[in-house]
C-alpha positions in Angstrom: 198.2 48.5 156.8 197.0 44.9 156.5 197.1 42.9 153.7 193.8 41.3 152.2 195.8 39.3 149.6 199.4 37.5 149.7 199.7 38.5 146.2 201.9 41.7 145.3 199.5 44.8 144.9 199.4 46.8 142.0 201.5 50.2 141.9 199.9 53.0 140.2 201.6 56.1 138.8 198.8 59.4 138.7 199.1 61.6 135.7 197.3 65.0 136.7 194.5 64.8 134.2 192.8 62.0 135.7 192.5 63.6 138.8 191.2 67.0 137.3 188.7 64.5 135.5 187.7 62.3 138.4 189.1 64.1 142.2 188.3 60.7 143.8 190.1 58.5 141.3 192.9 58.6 144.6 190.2 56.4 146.3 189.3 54.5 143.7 192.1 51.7 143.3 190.5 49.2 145.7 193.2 47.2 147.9 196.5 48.7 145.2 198.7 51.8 146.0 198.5 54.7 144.6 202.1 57.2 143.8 201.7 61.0 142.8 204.9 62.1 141.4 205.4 65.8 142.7 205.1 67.4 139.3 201.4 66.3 139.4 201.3 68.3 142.7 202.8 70.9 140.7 200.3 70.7 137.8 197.4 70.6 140.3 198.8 73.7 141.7 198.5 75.3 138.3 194.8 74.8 138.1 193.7 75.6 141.1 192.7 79.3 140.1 189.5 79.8 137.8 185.5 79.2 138.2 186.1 76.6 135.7 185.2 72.6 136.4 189.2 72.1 135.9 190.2 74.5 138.6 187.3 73.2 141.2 188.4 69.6 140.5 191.5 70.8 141.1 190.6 72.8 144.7 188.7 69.1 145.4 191.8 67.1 145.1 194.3 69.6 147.0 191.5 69.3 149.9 191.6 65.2 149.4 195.5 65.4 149.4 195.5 67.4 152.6 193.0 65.2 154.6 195.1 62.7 154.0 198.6 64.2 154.8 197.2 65.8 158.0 195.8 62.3 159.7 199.6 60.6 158.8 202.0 60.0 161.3 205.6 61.2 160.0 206.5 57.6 159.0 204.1 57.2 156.7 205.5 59.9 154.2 208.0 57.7 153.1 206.6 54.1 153.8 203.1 55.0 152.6 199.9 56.8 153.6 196.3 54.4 154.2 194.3 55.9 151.7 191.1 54.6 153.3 188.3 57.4 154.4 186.1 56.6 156.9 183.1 57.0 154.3 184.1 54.3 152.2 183.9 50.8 153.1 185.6 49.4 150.1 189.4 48.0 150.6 192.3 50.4 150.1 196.1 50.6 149.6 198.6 53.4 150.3 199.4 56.5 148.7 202.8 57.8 148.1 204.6 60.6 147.3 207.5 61.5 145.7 210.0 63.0 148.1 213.2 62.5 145.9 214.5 63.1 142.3 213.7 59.6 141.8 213.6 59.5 138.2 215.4 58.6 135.1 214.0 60.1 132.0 215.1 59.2 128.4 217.6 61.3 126.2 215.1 60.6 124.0 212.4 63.0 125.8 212.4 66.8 127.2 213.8 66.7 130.6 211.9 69.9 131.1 207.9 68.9 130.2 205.4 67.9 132.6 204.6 64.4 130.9 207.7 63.6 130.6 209.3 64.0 133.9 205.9 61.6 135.1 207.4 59.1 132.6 210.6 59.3 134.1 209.5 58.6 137.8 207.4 55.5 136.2 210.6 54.2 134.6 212.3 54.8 138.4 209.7 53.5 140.8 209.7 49.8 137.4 213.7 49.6 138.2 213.5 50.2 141.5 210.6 47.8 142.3 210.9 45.1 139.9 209.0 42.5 141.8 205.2 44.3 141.4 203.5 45.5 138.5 203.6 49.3 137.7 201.5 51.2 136.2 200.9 54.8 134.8 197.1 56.0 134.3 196.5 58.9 132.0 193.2 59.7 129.9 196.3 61.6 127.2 196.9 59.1 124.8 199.7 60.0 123.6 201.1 59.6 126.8 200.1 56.1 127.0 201.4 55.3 123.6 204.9 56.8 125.0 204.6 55.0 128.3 204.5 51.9 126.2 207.4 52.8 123.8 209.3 52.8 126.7 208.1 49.8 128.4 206.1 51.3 131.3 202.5 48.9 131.2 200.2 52.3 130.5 195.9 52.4 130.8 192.9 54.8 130.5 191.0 55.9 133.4 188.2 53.3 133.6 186.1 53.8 136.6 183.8 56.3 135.2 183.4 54.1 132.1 179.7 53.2 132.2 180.1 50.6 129.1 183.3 49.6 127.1 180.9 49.4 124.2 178.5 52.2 123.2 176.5 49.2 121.1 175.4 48.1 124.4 173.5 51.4 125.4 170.4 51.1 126.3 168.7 52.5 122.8 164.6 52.5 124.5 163.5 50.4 122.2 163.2 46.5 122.3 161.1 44.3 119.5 158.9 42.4 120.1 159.4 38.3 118.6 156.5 37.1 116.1 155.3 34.7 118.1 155.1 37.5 121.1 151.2 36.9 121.7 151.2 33.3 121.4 153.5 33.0 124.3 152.4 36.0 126.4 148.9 36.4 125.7 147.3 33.5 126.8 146.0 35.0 130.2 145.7 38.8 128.1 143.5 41.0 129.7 143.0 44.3 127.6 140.6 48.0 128.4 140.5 51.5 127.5 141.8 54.7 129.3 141.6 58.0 128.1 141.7 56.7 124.8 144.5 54.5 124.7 144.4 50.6 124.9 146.2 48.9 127.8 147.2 45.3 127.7 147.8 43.2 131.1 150.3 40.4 128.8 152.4 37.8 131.0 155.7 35.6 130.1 159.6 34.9 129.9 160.3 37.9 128.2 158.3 40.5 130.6 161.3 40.5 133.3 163.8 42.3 130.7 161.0 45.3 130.0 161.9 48.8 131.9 159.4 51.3 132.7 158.5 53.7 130.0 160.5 51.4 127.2 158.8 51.2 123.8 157.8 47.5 122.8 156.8 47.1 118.8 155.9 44.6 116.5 156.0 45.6 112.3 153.6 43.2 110.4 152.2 44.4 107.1 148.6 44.7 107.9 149.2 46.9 111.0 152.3 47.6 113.2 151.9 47.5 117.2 153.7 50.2 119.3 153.2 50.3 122.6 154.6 51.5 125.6 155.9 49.5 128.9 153.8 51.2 132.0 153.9 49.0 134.4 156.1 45.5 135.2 155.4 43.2 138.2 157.4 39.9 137.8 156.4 38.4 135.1 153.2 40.4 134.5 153.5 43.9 132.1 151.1 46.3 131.6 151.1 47.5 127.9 149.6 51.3 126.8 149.4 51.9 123.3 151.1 55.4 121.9 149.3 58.4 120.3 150.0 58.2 116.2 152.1 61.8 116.1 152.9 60.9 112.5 149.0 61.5 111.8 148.6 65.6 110.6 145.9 65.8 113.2 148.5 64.9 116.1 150.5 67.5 114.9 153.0 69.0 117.6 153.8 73.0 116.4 153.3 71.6 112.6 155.6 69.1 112.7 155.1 65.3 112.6 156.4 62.4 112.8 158.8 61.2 109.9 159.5 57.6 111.3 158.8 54.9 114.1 161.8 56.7 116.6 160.6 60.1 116.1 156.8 59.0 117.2 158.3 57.1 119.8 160.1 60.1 120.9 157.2 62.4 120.3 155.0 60.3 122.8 157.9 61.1 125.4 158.2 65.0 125.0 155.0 65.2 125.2 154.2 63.4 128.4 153.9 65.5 131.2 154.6 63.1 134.0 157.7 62.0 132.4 160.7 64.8 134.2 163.7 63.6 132.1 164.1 62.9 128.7 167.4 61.9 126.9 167.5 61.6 122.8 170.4 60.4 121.1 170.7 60.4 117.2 173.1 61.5 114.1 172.9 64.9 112.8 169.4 65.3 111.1 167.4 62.6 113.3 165.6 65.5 114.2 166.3 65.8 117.5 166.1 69.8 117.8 163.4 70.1 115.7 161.1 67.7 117.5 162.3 68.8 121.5 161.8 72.7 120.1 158.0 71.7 118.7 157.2 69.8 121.7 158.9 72.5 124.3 156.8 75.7 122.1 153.4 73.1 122.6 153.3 73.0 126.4 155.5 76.3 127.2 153.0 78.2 124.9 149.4 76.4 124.0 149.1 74.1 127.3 150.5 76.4 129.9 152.9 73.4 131.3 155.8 76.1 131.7 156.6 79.6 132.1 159.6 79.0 129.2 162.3 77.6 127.3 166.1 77.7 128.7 168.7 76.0 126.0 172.5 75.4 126.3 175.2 73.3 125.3 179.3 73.0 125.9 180.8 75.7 124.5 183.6 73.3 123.6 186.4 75.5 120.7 186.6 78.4 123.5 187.1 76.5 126.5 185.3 77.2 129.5 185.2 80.6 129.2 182.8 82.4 126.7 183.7 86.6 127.5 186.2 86.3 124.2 182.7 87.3 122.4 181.1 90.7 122.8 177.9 91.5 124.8 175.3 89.9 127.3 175.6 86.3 128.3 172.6 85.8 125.8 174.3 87.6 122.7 177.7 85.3 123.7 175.5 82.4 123.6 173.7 83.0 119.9 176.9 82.2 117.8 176.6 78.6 119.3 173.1 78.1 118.9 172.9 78.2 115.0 170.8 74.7 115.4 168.4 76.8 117.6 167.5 79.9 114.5 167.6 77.2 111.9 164.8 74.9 113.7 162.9 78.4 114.4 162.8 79.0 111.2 161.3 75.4 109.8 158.8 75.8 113.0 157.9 79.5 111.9 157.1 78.0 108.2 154.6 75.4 109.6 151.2 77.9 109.7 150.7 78.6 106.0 147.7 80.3 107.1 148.8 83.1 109.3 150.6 85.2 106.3 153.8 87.2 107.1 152.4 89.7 109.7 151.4 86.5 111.5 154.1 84.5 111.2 156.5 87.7 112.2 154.3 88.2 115.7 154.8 84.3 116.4 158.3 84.5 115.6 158.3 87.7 118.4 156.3 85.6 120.8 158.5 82.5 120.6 161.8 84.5 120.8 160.3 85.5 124.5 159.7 82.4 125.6 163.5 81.1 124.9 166.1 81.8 126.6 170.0 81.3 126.0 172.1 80.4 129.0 175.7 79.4 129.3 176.3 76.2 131.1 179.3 78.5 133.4 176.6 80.0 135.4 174.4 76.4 136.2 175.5 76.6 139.7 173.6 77.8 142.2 170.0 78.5 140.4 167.2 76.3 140.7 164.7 76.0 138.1 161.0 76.1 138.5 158.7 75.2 135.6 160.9 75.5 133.0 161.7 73.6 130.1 165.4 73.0 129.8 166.7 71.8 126.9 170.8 70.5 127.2 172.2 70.4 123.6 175.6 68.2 122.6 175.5 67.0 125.9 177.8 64.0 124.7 180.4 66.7 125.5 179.6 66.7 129.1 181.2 64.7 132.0 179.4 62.7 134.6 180.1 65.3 137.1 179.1 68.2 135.3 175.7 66.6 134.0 175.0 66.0 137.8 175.7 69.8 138.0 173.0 70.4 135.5 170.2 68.0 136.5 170.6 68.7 140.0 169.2 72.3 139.2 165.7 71.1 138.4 163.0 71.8 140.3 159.6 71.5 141.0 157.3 71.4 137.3 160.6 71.5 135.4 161.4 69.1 132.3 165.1 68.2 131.3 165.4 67.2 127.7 169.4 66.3 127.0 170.4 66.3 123.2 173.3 64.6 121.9 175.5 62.4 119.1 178.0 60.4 121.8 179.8 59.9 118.1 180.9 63.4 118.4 182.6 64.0 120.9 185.0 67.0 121.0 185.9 67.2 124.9 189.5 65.9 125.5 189.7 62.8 127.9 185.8 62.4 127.1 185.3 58.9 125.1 181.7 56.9 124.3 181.7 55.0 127.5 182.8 58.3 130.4 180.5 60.4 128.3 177.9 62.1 130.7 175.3 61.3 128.5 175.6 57.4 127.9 176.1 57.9 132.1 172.3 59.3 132.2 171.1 57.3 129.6 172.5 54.0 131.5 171.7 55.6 135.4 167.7 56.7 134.4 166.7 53.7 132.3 163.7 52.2 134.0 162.6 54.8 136.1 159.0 55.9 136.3 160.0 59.7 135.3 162.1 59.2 132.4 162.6 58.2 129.0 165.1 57.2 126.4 164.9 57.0 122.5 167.8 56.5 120.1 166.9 57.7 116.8 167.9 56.2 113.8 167.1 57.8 110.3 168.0 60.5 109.3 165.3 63.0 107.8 167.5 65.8 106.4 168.0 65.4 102.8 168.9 62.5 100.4 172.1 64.4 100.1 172.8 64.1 103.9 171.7 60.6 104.5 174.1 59.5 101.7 176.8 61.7 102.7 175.9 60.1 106.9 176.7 56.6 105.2 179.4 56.8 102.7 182.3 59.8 104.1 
């Protein structure tokens, strides 16, 4: 295969968890080769079996490897395969694959473990090729940190990185400089609809609005939160909110305890907007507000027929049937979040007495459903309200999964804390939720909040900041 660059190209050594994490990482290397020592062949082999994301990524890669092998002439076994697919356009190198015992691991390591034979055929292919850089890719990092010991150059997995820092996510917010109106309201043009205020503002900082973004100004007479609807060049259309901290905007009893929760608020509860993702620390509230917002337009306006939740089931694996009984009873012990923002939402009408709050506790309880994310696939979802919990422990892949099974009337509200994390290879910037919150920012049927305080307890804010 031809060359693009005189320069040496880049040699790099596959551990098997980046392909069970990404089954295209093979093609994504650009113009540098690419060498599978046959213990990851071996691993892959492993996980093939299973309904799990693991084993399909696993089945995906076998089929890549095979495509591959099958077009090669004999030749190219040993001197190198073209790795490029007639889909992709982008430049590739050549993959190759172990076909001797080419490797030469330490005394210092278990001849007889997985990670360290791939250490050993790194060490080889550095000897034996001394004149190009080689490199082993891993998402373990304790791999790394032994490749490196050793002297083998060692990185992460960066393609599916959407940012190398999480301080740069998009947080849906943006604030608005006191001298805003001076400088962008000279032509203003402002008018009512369905009792809101609209402004028509125009300047230099109009281009770096997104649709559906929240725009604010705090002064001390009167704050100004708006909403971005519209942008055309330099030209913004401006919609002010509806005050959900007010008792008489009340959603299910529950109002607004800060500027982010209003702000997120004004999203739920907008039906044209089909995607929703909040991100927050424990006790931001957002359970409590998605719940109150999901029992207002599943139960009172009629917008859906009902409520599906899930999350990662993350300490059991994949595979939930250690639990007794229905996929629904398997679910509950995850979903503690879920009874304990029933109950503060159950609390909220003073007035109905226990009989009443009993028969609303009866009528909400049928309107919810508990699904495990194992049995996404396939189903399509009409009218529903689905709400994804810790979806920070999600990959890219696997969120597509999910949002994908949305159809027609159907809201997707994703919960998270990309803080906590508790998926192995997972990290703030391959998370699937900063991948959604980055890939949906600006369009027309979506909406982002970050919320910042916490509204717990005293005890909990304190404990948030100092341990």
């Amino acid at each position: 295969m031809a060359r693009k660059s005189a320069q040496p190209t880049k040699l790099f050594v596959l551990d098997t968890n980046v392909l069970l994490h990404d089954p295209t990482s093979l093609f994504q290397f650009e113009e540098h080769d690419v060498f599978l020592p046959m213990v990851t062949v071996e691993e892959l082999d492993n996980n093939k079996k299973g309904m799990t994301e693991v084993a399909r990524n696993a089945r995906q890669v076998s089929r890549f490897l095979d495509e591959i092998i099958s077009r090669a002439k004999k030749a190219d076994i040993t001197s190198g395969i073209p790795l490029a697919r007639e889909t992709l356009r982008t430049p590739s190198g050549l993959l190759f694959l172990q076909t001797l015992n080419g490797s030469s691991i330490p005394a210092t390591l278990a001849g007889d473990k997985a990670d360290n034979q791939i250490l050993g055929v790194a060490l080889e292919l550095k000897r034996a090729q001394p004149q190009r850089a080689v490199i082993l890719v891993s998402k373990d990092i304790n791999m790394r940190i032994k490749a490196r010991a050793l002297g083998v150059e060692a990185e992460d997995y960066f393609n599916d990185k959407v940012l190398e820092d999480a301080d740069l996510l998009y947080t849906g917010t943006l604030e608005l400089p006191h001298d805003f109106w001076e400088s962008h309201g000279k032509d203003m043009k402002s008018w009512q609809e369905q009792g809101r205020t609209l402004y028509s503002v125009q300047g230099p900082l109009v281009p770096q609005f997104l649709l559906n973004q929240f725009v604010y100004q705090e002064q001390d007479d009167k704050p100004f939160y708006a909403q971005v609807k519209e942008r055309n060049g330099q030209t913004a259309i401006l919609q002010t909110l509806k005050d959900y901290t007010s008792q008489k905007n009340n959603v299910w009893g529950i109002s607004a305890a800060n500027r982010e929760q209003n702000f997120a608020l004004n999203l739920l509860m907008n039906p044209d907007l089909d995607f929703i993702t909040l991100l927050g620390q424990a006790g931001t509230g957002k359970t409590l507000l998605t719940l109150a917002a999901g029992l207002m337009q599943t139960l009172e306006h009629k917008l859906y027929s009902e409520i599906i939740m899930t999350r990662v089931t993350v300490p059991v694996g994949e595979d939930i049937g250690f639990l007794p009984g229905t996929e629904e009873e398997k679910m509950t012990p995850w979903m503690g979040a879920l009874e304990d923002n029933l109950d503060v939402l159950n609390k909220t009408d003073d007035e109905a007495g226990d009989w009443g709050r009993a028969a609303t506790r009866d009528l909400v309880r049928s309107r919810i459903k508990i699904k495990s994310l194992n049995f996404m696939r396939g189903r399509t979802f009409l009218n529903k309200y689905l709400i994804i919990d810790e979806a920070q422990n999600l990959t890219p892949k696997q969120m597509k999964t999910l949002i994908t099974r949305a159809g027609p009337g159907t809201k997707v509200v994703c919960l998270g804390n990309i803080a906590q994390i508790d998926t192995p290879y997972l990290t703030e910037g391959s998370s699937g939720l900063t991948y959604v919150v980055d890939r949906f920012k600006g369009w027309r049927h979506s909406g982002h909040i970050t919320l910042q305080r916490g509204e717990r307890s005293r005890l909990a804010d304190y404990a948030a900041e100092v341990l």
